[in-house]
C-alpha positions in Angstrom: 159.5 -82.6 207.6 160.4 -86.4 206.2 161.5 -86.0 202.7 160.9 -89.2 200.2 162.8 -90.8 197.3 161.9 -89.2 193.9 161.6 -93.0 192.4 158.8 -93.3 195.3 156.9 -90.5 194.6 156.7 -90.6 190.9 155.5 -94.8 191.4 153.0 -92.9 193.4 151.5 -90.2 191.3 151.3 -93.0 188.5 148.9 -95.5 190.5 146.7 -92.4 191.5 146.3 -91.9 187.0 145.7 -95.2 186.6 143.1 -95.8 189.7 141.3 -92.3 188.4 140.8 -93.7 184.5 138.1 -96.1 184.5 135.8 -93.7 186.5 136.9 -90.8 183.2 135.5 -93.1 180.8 132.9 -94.2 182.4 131.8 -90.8 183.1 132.1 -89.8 179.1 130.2 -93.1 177.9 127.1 -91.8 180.0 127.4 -87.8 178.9 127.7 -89.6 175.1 124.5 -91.9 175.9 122.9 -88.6 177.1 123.3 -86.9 173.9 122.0 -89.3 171.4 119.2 -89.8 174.2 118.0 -85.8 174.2 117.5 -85.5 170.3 115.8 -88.7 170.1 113.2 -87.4 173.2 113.3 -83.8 170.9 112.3 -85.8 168.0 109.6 -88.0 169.4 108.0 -85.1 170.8 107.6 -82.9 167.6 104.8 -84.9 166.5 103.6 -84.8 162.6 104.0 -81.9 160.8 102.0 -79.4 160.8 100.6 -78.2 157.0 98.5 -75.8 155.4 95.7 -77.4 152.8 92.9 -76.6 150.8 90.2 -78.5 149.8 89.9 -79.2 145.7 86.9 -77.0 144.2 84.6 -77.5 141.6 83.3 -74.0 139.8 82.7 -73.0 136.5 85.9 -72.0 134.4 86.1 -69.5 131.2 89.0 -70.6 129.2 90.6 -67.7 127.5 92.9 -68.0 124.7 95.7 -64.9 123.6 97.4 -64.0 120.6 100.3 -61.8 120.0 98.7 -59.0 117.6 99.8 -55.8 115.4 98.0 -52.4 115.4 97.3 -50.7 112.2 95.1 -47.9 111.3 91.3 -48.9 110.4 92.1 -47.1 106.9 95.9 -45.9 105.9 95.7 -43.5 103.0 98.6 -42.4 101.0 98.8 -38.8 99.8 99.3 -38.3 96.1 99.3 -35.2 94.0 97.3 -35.8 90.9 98.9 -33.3 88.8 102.7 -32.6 88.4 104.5 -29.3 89.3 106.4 -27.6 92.1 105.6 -27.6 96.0 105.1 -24.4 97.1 103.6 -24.8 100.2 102.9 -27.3 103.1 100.0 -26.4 105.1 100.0 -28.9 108.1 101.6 -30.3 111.2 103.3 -33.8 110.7 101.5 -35.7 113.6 98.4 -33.5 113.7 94.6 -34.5 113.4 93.8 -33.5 109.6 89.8 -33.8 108.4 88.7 -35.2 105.3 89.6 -32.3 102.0 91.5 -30.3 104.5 94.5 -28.7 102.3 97.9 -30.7 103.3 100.0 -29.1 100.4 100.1 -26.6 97.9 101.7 -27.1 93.7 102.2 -24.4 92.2 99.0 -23.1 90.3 100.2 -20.3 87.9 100.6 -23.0 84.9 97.3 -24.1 85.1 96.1 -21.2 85.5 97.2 -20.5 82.5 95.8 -24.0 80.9 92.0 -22.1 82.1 92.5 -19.0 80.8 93.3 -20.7 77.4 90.6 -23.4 77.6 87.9 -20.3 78.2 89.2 -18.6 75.1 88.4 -21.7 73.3 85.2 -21.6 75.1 84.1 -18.5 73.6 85.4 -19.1 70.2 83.5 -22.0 70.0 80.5 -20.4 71.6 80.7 -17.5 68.4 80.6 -20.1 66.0 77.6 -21.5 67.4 75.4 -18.4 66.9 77.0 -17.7 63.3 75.9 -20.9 62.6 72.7 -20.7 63.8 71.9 -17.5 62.3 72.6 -18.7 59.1 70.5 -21.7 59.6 67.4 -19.4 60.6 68.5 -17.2 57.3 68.2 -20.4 55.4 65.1 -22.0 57.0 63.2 -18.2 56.0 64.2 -18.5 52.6 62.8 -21.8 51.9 59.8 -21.4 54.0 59.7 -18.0 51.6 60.2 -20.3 48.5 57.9 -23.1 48.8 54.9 -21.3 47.5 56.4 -19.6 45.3 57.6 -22.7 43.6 54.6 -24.3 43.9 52.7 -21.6 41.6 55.9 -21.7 39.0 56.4 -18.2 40.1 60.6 -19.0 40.8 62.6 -22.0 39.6 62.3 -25.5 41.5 65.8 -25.5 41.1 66.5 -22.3 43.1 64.2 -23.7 46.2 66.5 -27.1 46.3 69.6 -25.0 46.3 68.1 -23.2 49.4 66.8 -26.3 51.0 70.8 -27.5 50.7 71.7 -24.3 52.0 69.4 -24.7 55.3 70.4 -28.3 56.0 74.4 -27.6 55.8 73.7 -24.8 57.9 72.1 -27.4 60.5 74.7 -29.5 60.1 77.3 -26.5 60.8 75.2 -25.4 64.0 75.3 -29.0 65.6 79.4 -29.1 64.8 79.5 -25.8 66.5 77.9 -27.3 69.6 79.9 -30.0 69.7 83.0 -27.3 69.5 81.6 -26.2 72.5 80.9 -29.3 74.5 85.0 -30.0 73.8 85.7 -26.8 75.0 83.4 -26.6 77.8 85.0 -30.0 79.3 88.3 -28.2 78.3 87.2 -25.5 80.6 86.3 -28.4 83.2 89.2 -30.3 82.9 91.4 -27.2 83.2 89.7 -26.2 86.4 90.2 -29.4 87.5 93.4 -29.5 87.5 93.9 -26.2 88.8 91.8 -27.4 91.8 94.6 -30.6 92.3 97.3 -28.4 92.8 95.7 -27.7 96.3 96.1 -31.6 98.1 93.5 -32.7 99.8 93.1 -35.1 103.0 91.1 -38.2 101.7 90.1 -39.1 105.1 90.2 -37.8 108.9 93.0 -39.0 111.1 96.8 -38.5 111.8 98.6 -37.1 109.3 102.3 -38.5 109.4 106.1 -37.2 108.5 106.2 -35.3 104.8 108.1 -37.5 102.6 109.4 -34.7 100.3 110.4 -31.2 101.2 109.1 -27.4 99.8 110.6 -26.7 96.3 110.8 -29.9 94.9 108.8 -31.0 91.8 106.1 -34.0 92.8 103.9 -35.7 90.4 101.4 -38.3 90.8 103.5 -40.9 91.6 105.1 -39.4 94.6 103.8 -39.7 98.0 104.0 -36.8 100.2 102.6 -38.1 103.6 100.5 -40.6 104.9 97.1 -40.3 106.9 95.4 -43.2 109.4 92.1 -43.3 110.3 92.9 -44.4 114.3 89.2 -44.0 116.2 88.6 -47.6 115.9 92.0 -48.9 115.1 93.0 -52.2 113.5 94.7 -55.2 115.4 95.7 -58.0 113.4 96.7 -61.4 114.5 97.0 -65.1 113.3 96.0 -68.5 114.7 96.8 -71.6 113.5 95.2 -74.4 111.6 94.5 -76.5 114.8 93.5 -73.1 116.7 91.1 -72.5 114.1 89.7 -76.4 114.2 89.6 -76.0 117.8 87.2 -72.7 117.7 85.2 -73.8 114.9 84.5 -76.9 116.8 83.8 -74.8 120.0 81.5 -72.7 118.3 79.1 -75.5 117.4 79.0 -76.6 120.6 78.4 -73.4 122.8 76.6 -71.4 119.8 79.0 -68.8 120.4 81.5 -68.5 117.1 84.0 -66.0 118.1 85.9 -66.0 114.0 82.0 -64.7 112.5 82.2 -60.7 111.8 78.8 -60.4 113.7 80.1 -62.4 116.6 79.4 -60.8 119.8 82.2 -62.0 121.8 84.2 -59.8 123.2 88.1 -58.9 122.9 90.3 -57.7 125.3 93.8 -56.1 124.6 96.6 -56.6 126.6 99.4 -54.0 126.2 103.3 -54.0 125.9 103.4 -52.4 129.4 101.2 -55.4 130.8 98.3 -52.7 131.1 94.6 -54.1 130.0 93.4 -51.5 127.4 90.1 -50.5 128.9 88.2 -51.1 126.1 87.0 -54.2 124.0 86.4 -55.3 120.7 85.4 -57.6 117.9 86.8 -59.7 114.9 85.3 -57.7 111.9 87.9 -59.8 109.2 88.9 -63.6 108.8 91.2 -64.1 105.2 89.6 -66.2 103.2 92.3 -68.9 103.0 95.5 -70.2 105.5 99.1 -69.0 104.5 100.7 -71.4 103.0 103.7 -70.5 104.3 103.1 -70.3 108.2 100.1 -72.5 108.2 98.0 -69.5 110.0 95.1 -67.5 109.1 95.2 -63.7 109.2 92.2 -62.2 111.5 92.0 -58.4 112.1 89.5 -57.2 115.0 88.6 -53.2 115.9 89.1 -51.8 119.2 87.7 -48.2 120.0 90.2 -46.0 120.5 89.2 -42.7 122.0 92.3 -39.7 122.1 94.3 -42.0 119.5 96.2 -43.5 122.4 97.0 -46.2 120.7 99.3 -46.1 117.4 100.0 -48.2 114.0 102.8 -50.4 114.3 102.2 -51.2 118.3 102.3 -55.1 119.3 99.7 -56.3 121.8 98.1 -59.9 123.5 94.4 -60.0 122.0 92.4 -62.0 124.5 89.2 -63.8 124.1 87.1 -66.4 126.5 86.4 -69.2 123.6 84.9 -71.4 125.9 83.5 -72.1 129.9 84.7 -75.8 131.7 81.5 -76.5 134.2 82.4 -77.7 137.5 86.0 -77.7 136.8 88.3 -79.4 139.5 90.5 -76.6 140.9 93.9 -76.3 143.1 96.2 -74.1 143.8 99.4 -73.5 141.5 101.4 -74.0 144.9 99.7 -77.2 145.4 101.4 -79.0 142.0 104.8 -80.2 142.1 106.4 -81.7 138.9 108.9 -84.7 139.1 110.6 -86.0 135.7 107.7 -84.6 133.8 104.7 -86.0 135.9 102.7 -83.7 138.1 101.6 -84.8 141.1 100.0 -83.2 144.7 100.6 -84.1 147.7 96.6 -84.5 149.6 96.2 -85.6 153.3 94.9 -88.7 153.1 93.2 -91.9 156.4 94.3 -90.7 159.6 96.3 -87.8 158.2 98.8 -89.4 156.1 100.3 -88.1 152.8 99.4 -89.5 149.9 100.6 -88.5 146.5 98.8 -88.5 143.5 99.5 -88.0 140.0 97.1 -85.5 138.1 96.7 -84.8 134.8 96.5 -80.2 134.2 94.3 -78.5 131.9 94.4 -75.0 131.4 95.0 -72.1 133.7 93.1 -70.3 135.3 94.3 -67.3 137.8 96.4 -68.8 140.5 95.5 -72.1 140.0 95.7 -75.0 137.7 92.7 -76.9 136.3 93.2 -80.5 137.1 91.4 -82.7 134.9 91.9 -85.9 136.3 93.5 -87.6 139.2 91.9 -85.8 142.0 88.6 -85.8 144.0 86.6 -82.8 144.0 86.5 -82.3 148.3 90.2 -83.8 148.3 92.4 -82.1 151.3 94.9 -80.7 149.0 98.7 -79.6 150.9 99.9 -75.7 150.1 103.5 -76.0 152.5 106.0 -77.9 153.5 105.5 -80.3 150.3 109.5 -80.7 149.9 109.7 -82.5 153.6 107.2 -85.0 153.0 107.1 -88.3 151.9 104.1 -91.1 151.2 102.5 -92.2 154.5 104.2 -89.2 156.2 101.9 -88.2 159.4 101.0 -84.7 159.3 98.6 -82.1 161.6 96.6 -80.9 158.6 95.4 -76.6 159.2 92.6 -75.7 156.9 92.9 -72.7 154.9 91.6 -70.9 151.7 94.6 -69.4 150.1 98.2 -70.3 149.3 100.9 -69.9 151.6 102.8 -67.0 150.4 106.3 -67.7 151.6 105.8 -71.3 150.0 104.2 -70.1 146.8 107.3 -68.9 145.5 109.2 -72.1 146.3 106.7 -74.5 145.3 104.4 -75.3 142.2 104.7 -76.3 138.3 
């Protein structure tokens, strides 16, 4: 075996580096040209982009308006003794249904019994003296009837027949104060019973009776209030609107003949619960204040709602509802559909030979799970549902036809 120079062999191993380079870079200057080349080949075959629309509808919109309202009972009556005196008794259930003169509490009654007893003593006295009078007066009336002939023939003095004539009308005059005595004492008697009557305390009207306010034992009188009762089947919702609200209905109602603030009105109300539940059923404005508070520039309105089982309670908040007025052949699109950019709102429609275009729109109410567009847009208009935040004016796109909203882009897109 020849052996060589290590000078030789590393010249040699050099030249074969260099003579190998050129073909290395040539090599990675076509695999880089191949990479740019495949994305661009990717991209021109992808096409336009393929989007879900919905044409622009016309159909005939209610527009509903809502108000934040407070339930009260359709009549809150406070419970008042009418006579002063010890509680002895309470005779219901705090929370219970109570009917109208059912007994809620008892006063003590032995003082006026008492005040009877006393009053139909009086009663009786006066009653004596009314038939002592009036037997004297029928003594006296005989003895001048007996008289008067007498006198007239001279048989007795004329004298002696005046003094009995005086005698018979004082004895009138005594009988009619002796009925009076008893008219006193009969409304005495009355008035007593009365009062004996109060210490047993009534329930004004049927409903829930609430919490006692005082306890057994202590001493009430007619300006303490021992409970509360609301009338709840119907119940009372109040709520306000404003000035320009109330403008805006009253000039609704002269167009459409249907004036929703008029206590015969037979619009109805729905009521929309805390839970987001719809109370299942209506009802109607039965009270609008005569005058706007001052204050909050609203006017009070309270409507009735039936409310069967007293499910619903004083003091509860609710949405009132009403439809004030119907838009005919109102332009509609899906929520999805409007996009809003520095305070404009504008859709995005398929426009010649299936190019975006955007236009700006101008929304009017609400109405399910759309917007009402008022103008800007052309009833029949292809209107695009997904993909709105990838395109761009004049963008090419393969337009699919469908009725409803995408759902994965609904939550993305919209106002």
């Amino acid at each position: 075996m020849s052996r060589t120079r290590p000078d030789g062999f590393q010249f040699t191993r050099l030249a074969q580096a260099f003579s190998l380079a050129p073909v290395a870079l040539a090599a990675a200057l076509l695999a880089g040209c191949n990479d740019h080349a495949q994305p661009a080949a990717a991209a021109g075959a992808m096409g336009p982009m393929p989007v879900q629309v919905v044409t622009a509808q016309q159909s005939d919109v209610p527009i509903t308006d809502e108000w934040v309202g407070t339930l009260d009972g359709f009549v809150n009556a406070n419970i008042q003794p009418q006579v002063s005196g010890y509680l002895i008794k309470q005779d219901y259930r705090e929370g219970s249904v109570v009917q109208k003169g059912q007994v809620l509490f008892e006063i003590d009654p032995r003082p006026f019994q008492a005040a009877l007893a006393q009053a139909q003593g009086q009663l009786g006295q006066a009653e004596g003296q009314v038939g002592q009078a009036q037997a004297a007066l029928q003594l006296a009336q005989i003895n001048v009837k007996r008289d008067t002939p007498l006198a007239a023939e001279h048989a007795i003095a004329t004298s002696q027949l005046d003094t009995e004539k005086q005698t018979a009308a004082q004895a009138e005059a005594n009988v009619r104060s002796a009925q009076a005595a008893v008219a006193t004492a009969q409304a005495a008697v009355a008035n007593a019973r009365l009062n004996l009557g109060f210490t047993q305390v009534r329930s004004l009207i049927t409903g829930v009776a609430g919490q006692a306010t005082t306890q057994v034992g202590n001493l009430v009188s007619p300006q303490s209030v021992l409970t509360s009762v609301s009338q709840l089947d119907p119940i009372k919702v109040y709520f306000s609107i404003s000035d320009s609200e109330y403008l805006s209905l009253i000039k609704r109602a002269n167009q459409s003949n249907a004036d929703l603030l008029r206590a015969s009105s037979n619009l109805p109300l729905t009521l929309k619960l805390s839970n987001g539940s719809t109370f299942p059923h209506t009802g109607r404005i039965i009270f609008v204040d005569r005058q706007m508070n001052q204050q909050t520039g609203a006017i009070r309105i309270a409507a009735s709602f039936p409310n069967p089982g007293n499910i619903l309670r004083p003091g509860q908040f609710a949405r009132v509802s009403a439809q004030t007025q119907v838009l005919h052949n109102a332009l509609l699109v899906p929520q999805s559909a409007v996009q809003e950019l520095q305070g404009i709102e504008q859709v995005y429609t398929v426009g010649p030979e299936n190019k975006v275009h955007i236009v700006n729109v101008t929304l009017g109410p609400q109405h399910g799970q759309d917007w009402v567009i008022t103008s800007g847009l052309q009833p029949g208009t292809p209107v695009i549902l997904t993909n709105v935040q990838k395109l761009k004016e004049g963008m090419p796109v393969s337009p699919q036809q469908t009725s409803t909203p995408s759902p994965s882009n609904a939550s993305s897109a919209g106002r």
